[in-house]
C-alpha positions as CSV (number, residue, x, y, z in Angstrom):
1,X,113.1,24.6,25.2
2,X,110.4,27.2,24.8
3,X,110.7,30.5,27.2
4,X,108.0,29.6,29.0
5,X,109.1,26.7,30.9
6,X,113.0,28.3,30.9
7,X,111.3,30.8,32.8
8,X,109.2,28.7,35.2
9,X,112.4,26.1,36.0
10,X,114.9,29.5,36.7
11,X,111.9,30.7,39.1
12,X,112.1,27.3,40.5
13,X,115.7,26.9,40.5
14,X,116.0,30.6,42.2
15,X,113.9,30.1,45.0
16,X,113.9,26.5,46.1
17,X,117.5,25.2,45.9
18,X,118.4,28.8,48.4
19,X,115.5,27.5,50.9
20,X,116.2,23.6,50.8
21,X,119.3,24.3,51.7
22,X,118.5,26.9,54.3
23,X,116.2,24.1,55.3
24,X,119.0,21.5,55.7
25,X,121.1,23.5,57.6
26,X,118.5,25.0,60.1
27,X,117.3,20.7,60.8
28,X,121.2,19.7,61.5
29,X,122.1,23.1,63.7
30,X,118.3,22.9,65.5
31,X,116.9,19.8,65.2
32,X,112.8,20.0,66.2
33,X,110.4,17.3,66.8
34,X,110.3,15.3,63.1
35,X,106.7,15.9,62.6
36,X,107.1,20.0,62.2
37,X,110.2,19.6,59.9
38,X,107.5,17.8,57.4
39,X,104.6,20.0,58.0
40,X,107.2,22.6,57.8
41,X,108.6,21.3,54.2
42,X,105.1,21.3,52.8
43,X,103.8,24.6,53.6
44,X,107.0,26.1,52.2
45,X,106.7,23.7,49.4
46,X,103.3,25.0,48.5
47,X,104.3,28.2,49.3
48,X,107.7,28.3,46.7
49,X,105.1,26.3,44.2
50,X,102.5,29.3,44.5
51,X,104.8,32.0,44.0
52,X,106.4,30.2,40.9
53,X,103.3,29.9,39.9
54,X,102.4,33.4,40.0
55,X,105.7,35.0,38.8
56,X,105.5,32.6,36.0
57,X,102.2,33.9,34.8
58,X,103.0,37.5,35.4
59,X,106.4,37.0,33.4
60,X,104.1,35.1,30.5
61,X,101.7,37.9,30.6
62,X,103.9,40.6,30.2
63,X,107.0,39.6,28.8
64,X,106.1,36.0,27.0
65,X,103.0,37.0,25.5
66,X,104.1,40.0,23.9
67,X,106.8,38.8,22.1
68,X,105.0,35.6,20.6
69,X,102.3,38.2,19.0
70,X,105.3,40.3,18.4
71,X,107.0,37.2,16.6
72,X,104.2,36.3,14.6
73,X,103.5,40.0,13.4
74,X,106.9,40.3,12.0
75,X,106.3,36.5,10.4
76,X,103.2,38.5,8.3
77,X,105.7,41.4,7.5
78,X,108.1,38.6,6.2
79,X,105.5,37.5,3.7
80,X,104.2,40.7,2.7
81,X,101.5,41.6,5.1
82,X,101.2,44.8,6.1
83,X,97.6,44.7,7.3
84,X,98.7,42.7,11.1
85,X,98.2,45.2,13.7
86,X,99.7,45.3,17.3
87,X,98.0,47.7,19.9
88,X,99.1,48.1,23.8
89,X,97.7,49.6,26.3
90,X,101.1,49.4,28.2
91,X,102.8,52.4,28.8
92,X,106.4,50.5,29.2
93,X,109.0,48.8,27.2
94,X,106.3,46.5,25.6
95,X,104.5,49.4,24.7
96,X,107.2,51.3,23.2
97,X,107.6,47.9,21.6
98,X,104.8,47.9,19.3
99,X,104.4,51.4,18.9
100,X,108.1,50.8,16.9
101,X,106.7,47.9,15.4
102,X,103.8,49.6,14.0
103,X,105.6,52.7,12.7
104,X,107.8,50.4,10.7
105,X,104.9,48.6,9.4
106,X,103.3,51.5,8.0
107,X,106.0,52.5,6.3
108,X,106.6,49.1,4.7
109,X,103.0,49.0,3.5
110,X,103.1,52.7,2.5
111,X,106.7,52.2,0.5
112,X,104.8,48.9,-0.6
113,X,102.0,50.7,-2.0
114,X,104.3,53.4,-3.6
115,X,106.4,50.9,-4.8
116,X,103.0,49.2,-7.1
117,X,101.9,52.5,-7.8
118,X,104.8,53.1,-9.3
119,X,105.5,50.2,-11.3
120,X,101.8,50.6,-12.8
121,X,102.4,53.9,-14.2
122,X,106.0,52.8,-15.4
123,X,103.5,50.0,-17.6
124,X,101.2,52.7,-18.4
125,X,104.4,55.0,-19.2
126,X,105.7,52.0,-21.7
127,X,102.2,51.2,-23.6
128,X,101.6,55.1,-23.8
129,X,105.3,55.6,-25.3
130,X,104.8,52.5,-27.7
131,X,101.7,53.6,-28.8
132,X,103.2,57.2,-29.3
133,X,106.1,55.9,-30.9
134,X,104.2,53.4,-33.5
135,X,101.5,56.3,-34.7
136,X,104.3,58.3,-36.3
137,X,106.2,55.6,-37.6
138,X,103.7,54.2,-39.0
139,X,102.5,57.9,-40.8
140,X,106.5,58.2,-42.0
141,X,106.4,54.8,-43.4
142,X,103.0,55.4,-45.1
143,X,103.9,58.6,-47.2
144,X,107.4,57.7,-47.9
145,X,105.9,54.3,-49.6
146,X,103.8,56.7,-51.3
147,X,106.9,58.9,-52.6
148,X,109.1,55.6,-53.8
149,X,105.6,54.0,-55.3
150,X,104.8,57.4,-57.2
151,X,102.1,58.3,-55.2
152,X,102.9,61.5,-54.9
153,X,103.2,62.1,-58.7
154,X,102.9,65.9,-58.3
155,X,105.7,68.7,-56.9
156,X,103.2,70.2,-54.2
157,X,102.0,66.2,-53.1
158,X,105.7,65.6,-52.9
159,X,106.5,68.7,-50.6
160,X,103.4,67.9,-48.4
161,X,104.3,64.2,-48.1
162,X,107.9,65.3,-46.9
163,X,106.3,68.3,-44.3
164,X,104.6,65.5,-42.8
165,X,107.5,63.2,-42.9
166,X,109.4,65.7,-40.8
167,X,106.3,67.0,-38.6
168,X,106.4,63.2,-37.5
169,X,109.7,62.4,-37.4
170,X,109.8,66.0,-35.1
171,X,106.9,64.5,-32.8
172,X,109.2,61.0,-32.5
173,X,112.1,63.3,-31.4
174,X,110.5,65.5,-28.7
175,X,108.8,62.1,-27.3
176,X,112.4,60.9,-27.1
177,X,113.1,63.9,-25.6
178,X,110.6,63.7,-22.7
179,X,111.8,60.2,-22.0
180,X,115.4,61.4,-21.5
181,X,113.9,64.2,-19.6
182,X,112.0,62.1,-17.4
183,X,114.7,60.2,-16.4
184,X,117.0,62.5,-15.6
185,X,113.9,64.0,-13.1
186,X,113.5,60.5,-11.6
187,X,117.2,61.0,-11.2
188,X,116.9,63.8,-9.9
189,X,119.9,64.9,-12.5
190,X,118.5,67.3,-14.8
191,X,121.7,68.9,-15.8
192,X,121.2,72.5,-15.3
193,X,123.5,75.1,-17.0
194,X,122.2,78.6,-15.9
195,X,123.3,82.0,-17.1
196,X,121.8,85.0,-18.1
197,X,119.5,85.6,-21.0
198,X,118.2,88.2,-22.7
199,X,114.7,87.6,-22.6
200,X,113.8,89.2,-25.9
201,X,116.7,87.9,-27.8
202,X,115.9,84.3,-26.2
203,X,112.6,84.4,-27.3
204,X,112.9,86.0,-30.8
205,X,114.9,83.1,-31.7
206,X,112.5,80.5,-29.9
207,X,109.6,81.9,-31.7
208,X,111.1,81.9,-35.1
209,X,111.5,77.9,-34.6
210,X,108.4,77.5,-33.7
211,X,107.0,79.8,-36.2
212,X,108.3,77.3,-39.0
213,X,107.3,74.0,-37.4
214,X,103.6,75.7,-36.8
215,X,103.4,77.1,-40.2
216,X,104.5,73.4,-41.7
217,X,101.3,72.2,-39.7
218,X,98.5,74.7,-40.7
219,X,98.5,76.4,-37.6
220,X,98.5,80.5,-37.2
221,X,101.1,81.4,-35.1
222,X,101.0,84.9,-33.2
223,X,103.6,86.5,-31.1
224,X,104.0,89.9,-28.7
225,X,106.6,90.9,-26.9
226,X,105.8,93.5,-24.3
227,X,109.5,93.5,-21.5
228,X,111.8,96.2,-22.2
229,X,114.6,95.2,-24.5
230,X,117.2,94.9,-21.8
231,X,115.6,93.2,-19.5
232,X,117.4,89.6,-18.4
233,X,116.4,86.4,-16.3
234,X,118.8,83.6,-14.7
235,X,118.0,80.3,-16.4
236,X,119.4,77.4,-18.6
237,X,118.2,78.4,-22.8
238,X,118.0,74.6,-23.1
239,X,115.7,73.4,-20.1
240,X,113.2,76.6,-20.9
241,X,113.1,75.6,-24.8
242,X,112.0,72.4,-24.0
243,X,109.0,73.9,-21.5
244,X,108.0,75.8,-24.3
245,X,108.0,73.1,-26.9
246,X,106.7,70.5,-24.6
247,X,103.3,73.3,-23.9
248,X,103.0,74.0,-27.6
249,X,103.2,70.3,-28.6
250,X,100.8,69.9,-25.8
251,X,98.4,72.4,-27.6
252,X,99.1,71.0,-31.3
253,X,97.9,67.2,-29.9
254,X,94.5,68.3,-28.4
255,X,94.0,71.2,-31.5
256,X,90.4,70.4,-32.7
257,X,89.1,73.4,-35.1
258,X,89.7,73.7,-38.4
259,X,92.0,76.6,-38.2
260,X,94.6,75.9,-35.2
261,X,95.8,79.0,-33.4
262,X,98.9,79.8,-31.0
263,X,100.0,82.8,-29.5
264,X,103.4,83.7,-27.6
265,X,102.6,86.3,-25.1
266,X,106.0,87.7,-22.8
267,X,104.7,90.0,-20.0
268,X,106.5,92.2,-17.7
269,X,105.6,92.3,-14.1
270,X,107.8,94.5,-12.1
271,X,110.5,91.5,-11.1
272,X,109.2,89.0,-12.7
273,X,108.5,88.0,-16.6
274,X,105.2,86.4,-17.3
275,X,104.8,84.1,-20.3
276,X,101.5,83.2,-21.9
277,X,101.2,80.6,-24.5
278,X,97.4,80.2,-25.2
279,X,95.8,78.1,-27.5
280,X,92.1,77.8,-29.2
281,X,92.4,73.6,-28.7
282,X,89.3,71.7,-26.9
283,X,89.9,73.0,-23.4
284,X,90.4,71.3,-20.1
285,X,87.9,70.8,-17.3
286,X,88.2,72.9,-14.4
287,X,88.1,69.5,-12.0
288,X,91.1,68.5,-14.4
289,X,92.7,71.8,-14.4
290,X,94.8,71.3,-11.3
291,X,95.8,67.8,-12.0
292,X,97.3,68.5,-15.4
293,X,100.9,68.9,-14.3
294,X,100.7,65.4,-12.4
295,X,102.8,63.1,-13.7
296,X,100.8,60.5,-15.9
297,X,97.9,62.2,-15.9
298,X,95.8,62.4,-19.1
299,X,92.2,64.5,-19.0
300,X,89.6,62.6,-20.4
301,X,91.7,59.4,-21.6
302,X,88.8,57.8,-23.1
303,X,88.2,60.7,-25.7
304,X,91.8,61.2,-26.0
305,X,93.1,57.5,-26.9
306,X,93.5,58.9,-30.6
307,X,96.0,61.5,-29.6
308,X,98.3,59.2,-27.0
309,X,100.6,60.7,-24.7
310,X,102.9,60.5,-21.9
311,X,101.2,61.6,-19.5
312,X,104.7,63.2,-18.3
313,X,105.1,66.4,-20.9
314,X,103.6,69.1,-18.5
315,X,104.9,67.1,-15.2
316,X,108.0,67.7,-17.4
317,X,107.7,71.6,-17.6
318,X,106.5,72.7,-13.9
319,X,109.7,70.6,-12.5
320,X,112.0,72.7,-14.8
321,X,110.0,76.1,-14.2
322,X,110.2,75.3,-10.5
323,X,113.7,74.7,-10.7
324,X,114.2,78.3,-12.2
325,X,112.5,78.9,-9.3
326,X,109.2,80.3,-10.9
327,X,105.9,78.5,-11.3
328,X,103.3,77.9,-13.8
329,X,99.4,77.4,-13.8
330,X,96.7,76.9,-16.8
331,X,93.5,78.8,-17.1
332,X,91.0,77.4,-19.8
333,X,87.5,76.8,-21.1
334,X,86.2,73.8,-22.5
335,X,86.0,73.9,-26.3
336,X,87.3,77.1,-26.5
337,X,90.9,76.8,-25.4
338,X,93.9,76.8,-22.9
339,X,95.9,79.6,-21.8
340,X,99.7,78.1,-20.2
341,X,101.2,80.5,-18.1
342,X,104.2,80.9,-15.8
343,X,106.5,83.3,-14.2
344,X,110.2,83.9,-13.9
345,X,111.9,86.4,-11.9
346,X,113.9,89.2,-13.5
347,X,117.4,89.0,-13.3
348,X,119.0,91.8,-10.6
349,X,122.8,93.7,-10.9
350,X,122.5,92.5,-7.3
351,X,122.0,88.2,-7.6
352,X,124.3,85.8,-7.1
């Protein structure tokens, strides 16, 4: 039985059987003339029938109502639309009603809209890792056929075709890396082992890494070091070595002159050490510059197909320096290069 007529029959039911009966008894206690008990009946007939009537449709206008558009709003939010609205001018319970109602369906269609956001840019993340992942492989298969087939029939072809080798077999592993990295961010588990490190020790050895691996590519490599020699910072050697390989290899996939140049620069400010990492690449936009630590963003993607990419390398790096709790920004100039830099504080006698 729908609510409606439940309502109308308990109205009904409320009133009249209480009044019939008061009725009954009032004609066998104090009879009157038979004529009056009819006319009597009838008006308080109508009477019971008029106020059902009225309660019924002030109940159905403020209670029935209400709930059927609340019933068939929650019916669209079952099948996955977010777009049915409810709005009440009521100030009560049915008011407070859909306001709820509509709070929860804007976060349902907000968490739906995050949810297909994200799971475009998981495909994008998959085709951009499989397209990374297939250019070097397809490179390392390419000269080491040409080393078994005696292509490289000379000692100095022989050493090139195995620098490249490794320069892509290195690009496969840092891609790896990211991925790993990534993960562990979506996580929200990078695993963080912090101590202190002596900043020009740390990065001697960094740079000299990254010296080779440069120097295997063709690139000039440049470094300054400009901190006193005792000065220390709080962070974890492994999380900061991958920020500065993930900028460099940054720099290296967007390196369009002839002669490819990369400097290390380590600053001191007071409390803080600043790191600069500049390159003389292609440049970024200035509309692109504050969107390049987004994750999956990729400046310029139709220029760019050639080079691939993540889209999650510098996403990658301002989550770790953040962690340290530093933070990073780019300045550049299109076709004339990009400077990385970012900032960690100093470690103190007086830190935790």
């Amino acid at each position: 039985m729908k609510l409606k007529t439940r309502i109308t029959i308990t109205f009904l039911a409320i009133i009249v059987i209480p009044l019939l009966l008061m009725i009954i008894a009032s004609a066998i206690f104090n009879p009157v003339v038979p004529e009056m008990m009819t006319e009597f009946i009838l008006i308080m007939i109508g009477i019971l029938v008029l106020t059902s009537v009225l309660l019924t449709a002030w109940i159905t206008s403020g209670i029935y109502s209400p709930l059927k558009k609340l019933s068939i709003a929650m019916a669209k939010v079952k099948e996955g639309d977010f777009g049915y609205t409810l709005e009440s001018k009521d100030q009560g319970e049915v008011g407070i009603l859909f306001s709820n109602y509509e709070d929860m369906r804007i976060r349902l269609k907000e968490s739906s809209q995050e949810k297909a956001m994200q799971e475009k840019k998981n495909r994008d993340l998959v085709t951009n890792i499989s397209h990374d992942l297939k250019t070097p492989i397809t490179a390392i298969k390419g000269y080491a056929e040409g080393i078994i087939e005696g292509v490289a029939d000379t000692p100095e072809m022989t050493d090139r075709y195995i620098r490249t080798i490794y320069n892509k077999a290195s690009d496969m592993d840092r891609l790896i890396d990211e991925l790993t990295t990534y993960s562990s961010i979506e996580n929200d588990r990078i695993p963080y082992k912090f101590r202190r490190i002596n900043v020009a020790d740390y990065f001697g050895d960094c740079v000299e890494e990254v010296g080779l691996d440069l120097g295997a590519r063709g690139i000039e490599f440049n470094y300054s070091n400009m901190v006193n020699p005792d000065t220390e910072i709080m962070a974890d050697p492994e999380q900061l070595k991958k920020v500065i390989n993930n900028i460099i290899s940054n720099s290296i996939k967007y390196m369009d002159k002839p002669t490819g140049k990369i400097e290390i620069r380590i600053r001191d400010e007071e409390s803080s050490v600043r790191v600069e990492i500049e390159d003389n690449g292609k440049g970024i936009a200035q509309e692109d510059l504050q969107r390049i630590f987004d994750r999956f963003f990729r400046t310029d993607t139709s220029r760019n197909s050639a080079q691939g990419g993540s889209g999650i390398g510098l996403s990658i790096v301002r989550k770790i320096i953040e962690d340290h709790g530093g933070y990073i920004w780019a300045s550049s100039r299109e076709g004339e290069g990009t400077c990385m830099n970012f900032v960690l504080k100093k470690y103190m006698d007086n830190d935790i």
